[in-house]
DORO-715947 format. One line per 4 residues: for each residue x, y, z of C-alpha. Coordinates in nm, 2 decimals, padded with zeros to 4 digits, always signed. Example, Ala and Ser with C-alpha at 12.3 -4.5 7.8 and 13.67 -1.06 7.14 Angstrom:
+01.23 -00.45 +00.78  +01.37 -00.11 +00.71
END
This chain:
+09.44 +10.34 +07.02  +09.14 +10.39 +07.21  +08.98 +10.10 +07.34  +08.61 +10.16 +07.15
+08.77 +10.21 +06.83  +08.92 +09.88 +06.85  +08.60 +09.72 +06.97  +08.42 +09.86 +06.67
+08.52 +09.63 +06.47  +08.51 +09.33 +06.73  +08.18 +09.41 +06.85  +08.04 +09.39 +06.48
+07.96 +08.97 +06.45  +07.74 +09.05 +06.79  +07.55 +09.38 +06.67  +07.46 +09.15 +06.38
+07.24 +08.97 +06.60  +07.10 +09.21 +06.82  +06.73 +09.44 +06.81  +06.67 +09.69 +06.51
+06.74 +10.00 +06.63  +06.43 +10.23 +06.65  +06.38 +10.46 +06.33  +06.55 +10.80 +06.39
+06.80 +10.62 +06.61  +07.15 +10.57 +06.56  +07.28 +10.24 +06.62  +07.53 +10.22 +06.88
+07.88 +10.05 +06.84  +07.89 +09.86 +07.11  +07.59 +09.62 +07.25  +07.55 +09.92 +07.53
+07.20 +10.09 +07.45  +07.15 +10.24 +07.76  +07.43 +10.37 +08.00  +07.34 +10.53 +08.34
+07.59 +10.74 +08.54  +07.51 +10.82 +08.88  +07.76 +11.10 +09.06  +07.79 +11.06 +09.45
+07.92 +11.30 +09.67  +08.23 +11.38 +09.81  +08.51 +11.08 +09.90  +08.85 +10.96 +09.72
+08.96 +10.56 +09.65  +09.16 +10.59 +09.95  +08.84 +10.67 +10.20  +08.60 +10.39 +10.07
+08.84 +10.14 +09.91  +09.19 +10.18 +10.04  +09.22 +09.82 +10.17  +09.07 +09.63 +09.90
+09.26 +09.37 +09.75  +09.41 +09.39 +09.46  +09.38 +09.78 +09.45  +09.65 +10.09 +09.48
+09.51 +10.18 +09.80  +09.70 +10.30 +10.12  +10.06 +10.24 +10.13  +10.21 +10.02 +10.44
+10.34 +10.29 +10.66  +10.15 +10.57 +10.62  +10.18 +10.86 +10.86  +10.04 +11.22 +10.73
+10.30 +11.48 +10.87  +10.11 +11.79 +11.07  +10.30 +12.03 +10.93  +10.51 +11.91 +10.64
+10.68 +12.27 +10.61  +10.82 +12.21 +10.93  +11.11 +12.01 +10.95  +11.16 +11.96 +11.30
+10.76 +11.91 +11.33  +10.79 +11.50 +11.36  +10.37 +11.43 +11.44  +10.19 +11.20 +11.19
+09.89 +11.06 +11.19  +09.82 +10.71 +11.05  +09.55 +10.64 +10.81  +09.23 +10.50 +11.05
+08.90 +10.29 +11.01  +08.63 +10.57 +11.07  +08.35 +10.29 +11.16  +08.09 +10.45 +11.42
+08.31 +10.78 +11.44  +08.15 +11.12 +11.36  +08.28 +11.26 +11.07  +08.20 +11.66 +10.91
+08.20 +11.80 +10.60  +08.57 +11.90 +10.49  +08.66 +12.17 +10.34  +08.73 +12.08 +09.97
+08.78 +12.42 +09.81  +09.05 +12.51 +09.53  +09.29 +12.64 +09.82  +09.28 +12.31 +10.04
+09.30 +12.10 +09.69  +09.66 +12.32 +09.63  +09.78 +12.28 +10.01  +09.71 +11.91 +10.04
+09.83 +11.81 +09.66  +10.14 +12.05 +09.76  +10.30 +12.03 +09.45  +10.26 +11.67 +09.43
+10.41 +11.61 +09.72  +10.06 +11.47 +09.86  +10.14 +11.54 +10.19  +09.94 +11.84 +10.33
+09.59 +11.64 +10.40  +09.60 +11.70 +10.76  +09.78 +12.05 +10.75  +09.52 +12.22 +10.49
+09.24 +12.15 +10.71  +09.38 +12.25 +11.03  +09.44 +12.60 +10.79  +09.08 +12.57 +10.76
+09.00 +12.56 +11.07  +08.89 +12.19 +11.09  +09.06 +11.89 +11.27  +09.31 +11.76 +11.01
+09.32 +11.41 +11.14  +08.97 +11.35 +11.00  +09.11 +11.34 +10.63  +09.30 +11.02 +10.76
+08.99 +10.87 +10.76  +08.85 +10.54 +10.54  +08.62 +10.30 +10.56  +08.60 +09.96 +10.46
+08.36 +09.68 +10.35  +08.21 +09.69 +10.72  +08.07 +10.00 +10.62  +08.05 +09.96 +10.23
+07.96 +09.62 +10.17  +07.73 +09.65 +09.93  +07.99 +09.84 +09.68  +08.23 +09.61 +09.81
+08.00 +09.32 +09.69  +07.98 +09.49 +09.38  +08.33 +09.53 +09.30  +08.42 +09.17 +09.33
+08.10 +09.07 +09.09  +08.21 +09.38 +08.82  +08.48 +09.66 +08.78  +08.63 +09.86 +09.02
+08.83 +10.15 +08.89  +09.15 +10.25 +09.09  +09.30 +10.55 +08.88  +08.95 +10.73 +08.79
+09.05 +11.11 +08.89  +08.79 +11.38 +08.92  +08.84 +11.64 +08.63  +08.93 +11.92 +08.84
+09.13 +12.04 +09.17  +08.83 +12.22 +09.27  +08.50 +12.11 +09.42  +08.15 +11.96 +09.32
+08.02 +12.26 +09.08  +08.31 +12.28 +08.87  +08.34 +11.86 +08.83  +07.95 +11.90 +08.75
+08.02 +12.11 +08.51  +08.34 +11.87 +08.36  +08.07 +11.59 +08.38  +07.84 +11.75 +08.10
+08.05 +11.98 +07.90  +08.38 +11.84 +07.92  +08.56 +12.15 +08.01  +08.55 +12.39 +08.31
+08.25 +12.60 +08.15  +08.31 +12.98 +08.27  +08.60 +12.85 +08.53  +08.38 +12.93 +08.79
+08.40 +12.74 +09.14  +08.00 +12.73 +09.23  +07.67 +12.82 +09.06  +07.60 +13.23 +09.05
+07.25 +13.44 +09.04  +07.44 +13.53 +08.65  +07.41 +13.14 +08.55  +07.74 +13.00 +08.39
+07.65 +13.13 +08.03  +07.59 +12.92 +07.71  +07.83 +12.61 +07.66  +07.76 +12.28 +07.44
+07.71 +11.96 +07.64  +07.66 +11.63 +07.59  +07.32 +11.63 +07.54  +07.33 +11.88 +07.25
+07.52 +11.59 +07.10  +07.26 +11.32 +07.17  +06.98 +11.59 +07.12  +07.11 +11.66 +06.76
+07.17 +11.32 +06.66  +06.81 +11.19 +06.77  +06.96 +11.01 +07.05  +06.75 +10.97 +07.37
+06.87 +11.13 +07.71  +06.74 +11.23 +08.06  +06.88 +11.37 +08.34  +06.73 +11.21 +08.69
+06.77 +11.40 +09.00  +06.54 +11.30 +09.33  +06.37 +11.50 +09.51  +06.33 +11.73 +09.23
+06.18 +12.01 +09.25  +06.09 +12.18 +08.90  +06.14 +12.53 +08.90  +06.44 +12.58 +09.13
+06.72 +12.70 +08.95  +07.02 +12.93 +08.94  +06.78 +13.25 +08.90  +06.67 +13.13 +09.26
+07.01 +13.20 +09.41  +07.09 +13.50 +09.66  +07.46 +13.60 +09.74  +07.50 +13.53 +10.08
+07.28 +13.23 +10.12  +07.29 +12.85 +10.12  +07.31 +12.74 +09.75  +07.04 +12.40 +09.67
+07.18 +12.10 +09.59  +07.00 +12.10 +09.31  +07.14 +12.38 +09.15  +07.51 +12.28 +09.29
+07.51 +12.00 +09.15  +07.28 +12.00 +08.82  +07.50 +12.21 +08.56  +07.25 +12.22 +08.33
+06.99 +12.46 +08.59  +07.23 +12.72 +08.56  +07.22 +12.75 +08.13  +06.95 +12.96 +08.05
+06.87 +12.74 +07.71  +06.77 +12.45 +07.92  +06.53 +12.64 +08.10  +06.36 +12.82 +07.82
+06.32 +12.49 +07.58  +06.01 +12.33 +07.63  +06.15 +12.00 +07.50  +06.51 +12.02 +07.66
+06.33 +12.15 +07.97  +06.11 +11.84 +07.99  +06.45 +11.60 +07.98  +06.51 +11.71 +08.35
+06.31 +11.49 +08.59  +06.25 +11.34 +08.93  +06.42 +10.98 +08.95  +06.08 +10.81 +09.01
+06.08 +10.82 +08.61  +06.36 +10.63 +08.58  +06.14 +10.34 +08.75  +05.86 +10.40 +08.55
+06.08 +10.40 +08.24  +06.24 +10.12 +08.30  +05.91 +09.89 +08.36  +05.75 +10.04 +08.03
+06.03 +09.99 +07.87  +06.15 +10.33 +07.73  +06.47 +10.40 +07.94  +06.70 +10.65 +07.74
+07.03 +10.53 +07.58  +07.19 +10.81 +07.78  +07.05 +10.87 +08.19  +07.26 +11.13 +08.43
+07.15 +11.06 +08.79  +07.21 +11.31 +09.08  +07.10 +11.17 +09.41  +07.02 +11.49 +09.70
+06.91 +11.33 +09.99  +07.09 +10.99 +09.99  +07.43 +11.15 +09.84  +07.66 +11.00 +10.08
+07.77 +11.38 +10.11  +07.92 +11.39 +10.43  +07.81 +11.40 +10.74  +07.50 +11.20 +10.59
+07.50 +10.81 +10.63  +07.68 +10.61 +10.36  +07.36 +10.32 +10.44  +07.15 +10.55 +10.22
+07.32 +10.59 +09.92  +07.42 +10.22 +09.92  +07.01 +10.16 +09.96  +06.93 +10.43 +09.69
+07.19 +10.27 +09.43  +07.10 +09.90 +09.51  +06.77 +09.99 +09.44  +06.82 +10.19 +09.06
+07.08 +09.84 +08.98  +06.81 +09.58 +09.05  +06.53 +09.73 +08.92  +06.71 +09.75 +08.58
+06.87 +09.41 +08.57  +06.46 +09.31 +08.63  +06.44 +09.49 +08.33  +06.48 +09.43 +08.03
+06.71 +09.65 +07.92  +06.97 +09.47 +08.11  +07.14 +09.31 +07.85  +07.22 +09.59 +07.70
+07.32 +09.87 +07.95  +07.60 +09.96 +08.15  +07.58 +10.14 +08.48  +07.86 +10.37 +08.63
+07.86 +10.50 +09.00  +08.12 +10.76 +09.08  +08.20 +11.08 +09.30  +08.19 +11.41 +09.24
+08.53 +11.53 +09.43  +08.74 +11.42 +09.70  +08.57 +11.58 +09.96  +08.85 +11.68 +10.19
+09.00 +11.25 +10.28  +09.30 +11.18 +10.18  +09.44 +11.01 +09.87  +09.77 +10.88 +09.81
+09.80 +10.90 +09.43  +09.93 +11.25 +09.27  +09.70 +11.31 +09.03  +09.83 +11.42 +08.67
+09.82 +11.75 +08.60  +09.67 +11.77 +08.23  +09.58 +12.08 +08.21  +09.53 +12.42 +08.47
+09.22 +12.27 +08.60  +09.34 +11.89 +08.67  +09.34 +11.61 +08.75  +09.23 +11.66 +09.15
+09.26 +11.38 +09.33  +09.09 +10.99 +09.30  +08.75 +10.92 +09.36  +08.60 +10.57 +09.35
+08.42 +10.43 +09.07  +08.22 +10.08 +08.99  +08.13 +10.00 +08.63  +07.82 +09.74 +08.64
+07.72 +09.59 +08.34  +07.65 +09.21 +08.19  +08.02 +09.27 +08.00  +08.20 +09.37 +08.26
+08.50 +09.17 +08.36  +08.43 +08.99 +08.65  +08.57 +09.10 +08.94  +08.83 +09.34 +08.74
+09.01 +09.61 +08.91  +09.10 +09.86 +08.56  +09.40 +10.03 +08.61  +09.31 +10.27 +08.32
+09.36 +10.64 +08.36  +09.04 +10.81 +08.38  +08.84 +11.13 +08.52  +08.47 +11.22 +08.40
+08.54 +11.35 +08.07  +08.63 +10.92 +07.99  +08.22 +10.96 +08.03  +08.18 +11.16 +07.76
+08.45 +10.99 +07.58  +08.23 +10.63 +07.60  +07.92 +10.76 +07.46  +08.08 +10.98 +07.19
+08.27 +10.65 +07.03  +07.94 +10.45 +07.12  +07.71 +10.68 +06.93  +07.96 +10.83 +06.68
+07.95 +11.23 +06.81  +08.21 +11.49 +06.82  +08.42 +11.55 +07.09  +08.34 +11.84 +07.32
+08.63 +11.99 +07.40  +09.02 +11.88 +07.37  +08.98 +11.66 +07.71  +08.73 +11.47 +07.61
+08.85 +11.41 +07.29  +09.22 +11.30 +07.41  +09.03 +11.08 +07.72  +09.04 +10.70 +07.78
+08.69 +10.59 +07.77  +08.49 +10.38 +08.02  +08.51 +10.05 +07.77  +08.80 +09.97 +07.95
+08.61 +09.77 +08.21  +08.37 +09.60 +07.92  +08.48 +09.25 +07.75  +08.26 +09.24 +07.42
+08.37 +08.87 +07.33  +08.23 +08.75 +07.63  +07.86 +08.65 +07.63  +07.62 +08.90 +07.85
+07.65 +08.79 +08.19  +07.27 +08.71 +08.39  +07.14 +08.91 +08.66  +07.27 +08.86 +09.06
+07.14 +08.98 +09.33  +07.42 +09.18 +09.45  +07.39 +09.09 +09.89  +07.44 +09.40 +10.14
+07.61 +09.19 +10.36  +07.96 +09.08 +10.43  +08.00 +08.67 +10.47  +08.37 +08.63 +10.50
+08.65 +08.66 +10.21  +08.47 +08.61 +09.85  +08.21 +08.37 +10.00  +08.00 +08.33 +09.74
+08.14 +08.65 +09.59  +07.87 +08.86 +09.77  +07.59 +08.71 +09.56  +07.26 +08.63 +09.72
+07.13 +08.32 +09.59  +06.72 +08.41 +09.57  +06.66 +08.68 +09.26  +06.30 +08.68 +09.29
+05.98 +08.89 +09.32  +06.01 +08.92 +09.73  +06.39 +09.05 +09.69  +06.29 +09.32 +09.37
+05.99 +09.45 +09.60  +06.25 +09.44 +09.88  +06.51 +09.69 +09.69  +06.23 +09.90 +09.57
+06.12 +09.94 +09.97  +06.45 +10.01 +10.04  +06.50 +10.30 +09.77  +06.16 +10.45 +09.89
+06.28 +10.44 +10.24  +06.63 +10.62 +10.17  +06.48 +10.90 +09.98  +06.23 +10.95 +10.26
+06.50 +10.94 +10.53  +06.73 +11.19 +10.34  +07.07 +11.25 +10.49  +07.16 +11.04 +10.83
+07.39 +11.28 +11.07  +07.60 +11.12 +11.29  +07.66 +11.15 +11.64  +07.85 +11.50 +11.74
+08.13 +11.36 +11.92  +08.46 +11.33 +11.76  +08.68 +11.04 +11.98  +09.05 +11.19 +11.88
+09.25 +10.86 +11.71  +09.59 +11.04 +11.74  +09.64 +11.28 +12.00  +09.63 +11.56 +11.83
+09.30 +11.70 +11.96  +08.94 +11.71 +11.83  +08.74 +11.83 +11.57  +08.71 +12.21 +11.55
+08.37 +12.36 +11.49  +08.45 +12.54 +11.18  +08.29 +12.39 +10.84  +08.39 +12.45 +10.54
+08.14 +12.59 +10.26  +08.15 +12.38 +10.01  +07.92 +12.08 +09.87
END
């Protein structure tokens, strides 16, 4: 039984006490009002929390085989801490999804991109609370998800697309001068029920959209990565138009009080899309997580960061294969909310459809498409008998093993100007390249120069 159908019920003695829901408003079924999702770019579990404890991250042991159709081909190469290293932009295209899943035989990660004309080692690659501490922080104060799969075994246009519509759209790969044609999404749902939604992207810039795209040349981020610029409907509605914003509205929102029930967030300059820094995106996030527990629609929200794909780093988990688009492989994902349980890691089966799943049961739509409606939601990582849980400062730095579990003990005006700063100043700086030297970790050369196109 699904887990918000069972909390319908539960949930019911604490919606008897909580605000009257404004007129034309349904009431949700859980004490969530507002949920925000925020999609990052391009890294699995294994790459950003492979060593955390208490996780399924990388098996003792690992070595990656070169060539794993070679039997007499014995070079591996060990899983490595990327720390200061520079790192590219793998290819993470349908073909190198196939060659490195393999049948399920998850063992062509370094072979596909050296077929790609890329150093394979790099997909070896993780990081660790060094480099992520502030998600690392968060994951001992809330939920850390360790089986949430991206929808498809493709890359970041077709998950996009997953992520609003529940299903693959027109099956196509990346946004095209032809748009992807007329499918229902998640906000026709909320826009037909009188339920509130936006869809925050920074950076914005109104206008640009897949009638701006030219065979041949880069594709924007914007349009890569916001499904709903390449429906023609959402364009040519005044009020569905006007639902599309920059992310400084989110802010201004919050302080007067009128933040949707449903917010999609796509971050382009602090992404963490590789090779940019990971110091941005942490910044950017930070800064949308304590501006809303200032808020007060804290109490009643819940906040979800994940990744669009895989981006090319190894994972060590065979996704299941539901369908002929998916699962593709794991990709991390913190659930932050005043009911989440503390310190949790949910061993739930997810992908981003489990999205869609949450605020259908919440708000009592229809399903979009068979996937969402067979999906385990989100509410896994939310305990409803437990009392909302007060606002922490969630620290960006490291002080040994759950020292004060990452939690900063000032919460005060200097630290909520601090984070705002801090979110100003990622946006500014965009995308942090690293250095262009690759230091080879296991003798099997150094990075090629070829670069995959994909986002």
């Amino acid at each position: 039984m699904r887990a918000l159908r069972t909390l319908r019920l539960a949930a019911l003695p604490i919606l008897l006490f909580l605000p009257a829901t404004p007129s034309g408003q349904i009431a949700p079924a859980t004490p969530i009002r507002h949920l925000i999702v925020v999609m990052q770019e391009n890294h699995t579990f294994d790459n950003y929390f492979g060593t955390f404890p208490g996780a399924d991250g990388i098996p003792p042991g690992t070595c990656m085989p070169v060539d794993p159709h070679d039997p007499l081909n014995t070079e591996c190469v060990q899983p490595f801490a990327i720390r200061d290293l520079p790192i590219q932009d793998l290819d993470h295209s349908r073909r190198t999804f196939e060659l490195q899943y393999n049948d399920g035989a998850m063992d062509g990660f370094v072979y596909a991109l050296n077929e790609r004309n890329q150093d394979g080692q790099l997909a070896m690659g993780y990081y660790d609370d060094q480099e992520l501490a502030y998600y690392w922080n968060l994951a001992e104060e809330h939920v850390l998800f360790d089986r949430f799969f991206s929808s498809a075994g493709a890359g970041s246009f077709l998950n996009h697309v997953f992520w609003v519509t529940g299903g693959p759209g027109n099956g196509r790969d990346k946004p095209t001068p032809e748009g992807m044609g007329d499918f229902p999404t998640i906000f026709d749902r909320l826009q037909q029920a009188g339920i509130s939604w936006k869809f925050y992207i920074d950076n914005y810039e109104p206008g640009l959209d897949y009638r701006d795209l030219v065979d041949g040349r880069p594709r924007p981020a914007q349009v890569e990565w916001v499904p709903l610029l390449s429906m023609q409907r959402y364009l040519d509605d005044p009020d569905l138009y006007s639902r599309i914003v920059d992310l400084d509205e989110y802010f201004e929102d919050l302080r007067a009080g009128n933040l949707p029930a449903v917010s999609y967030v796509k971050f382009i300059g602090s992404s963490e899309h590789p090779p940019g820094g990971l110091l941005a995106g942490q910044q950017a996030v930070r800064g949308m997580i304590q501006t809303l527990m200032q808020s007060d629609a804290w109490e009643e929200s819940a906040f979800l960061l994940t990744y669009d794909d895989w981006g090319g780093w190894y994972d060590h988990v065979a996704p299941p294969q539901v369908d002929d688009e998916g699962y593709g492989f794991r990709v991390p994902a913190l659930l932050v909310s005043p009911y989440a349980r503390r310190g949790s890691v949910d061993h739930t089966t997810l992908d981003y459809t489990s999205i869609l799943r949450f605020i259908e049961d919440n708000w009592g739509l229809e399903p979009l498409t068979p996937r969402d409606a067979l999906a385990n939601s989100i509410a896994s990582g939310l305990d409803f008998d437990q009392a909302p849980r007060a606002p922490h400062l969630v620290s960006t730095q490291r002080r040994g093993a759950n020292a004060a579990r990452g939690i900063d003990p000032a919460f005060n005006t200097f630290a909520y100007i601090a984070a705002l700063t801090l979110t100003v100043a990622a946006l500014i700086r965009g995308r942090q390249l690293v250095p262009a030297r690759w230091r080879s970790r296991s003798g099997t050369g150094t990075a090629a120069a070829g670069k995959g196109d994909n986002r």
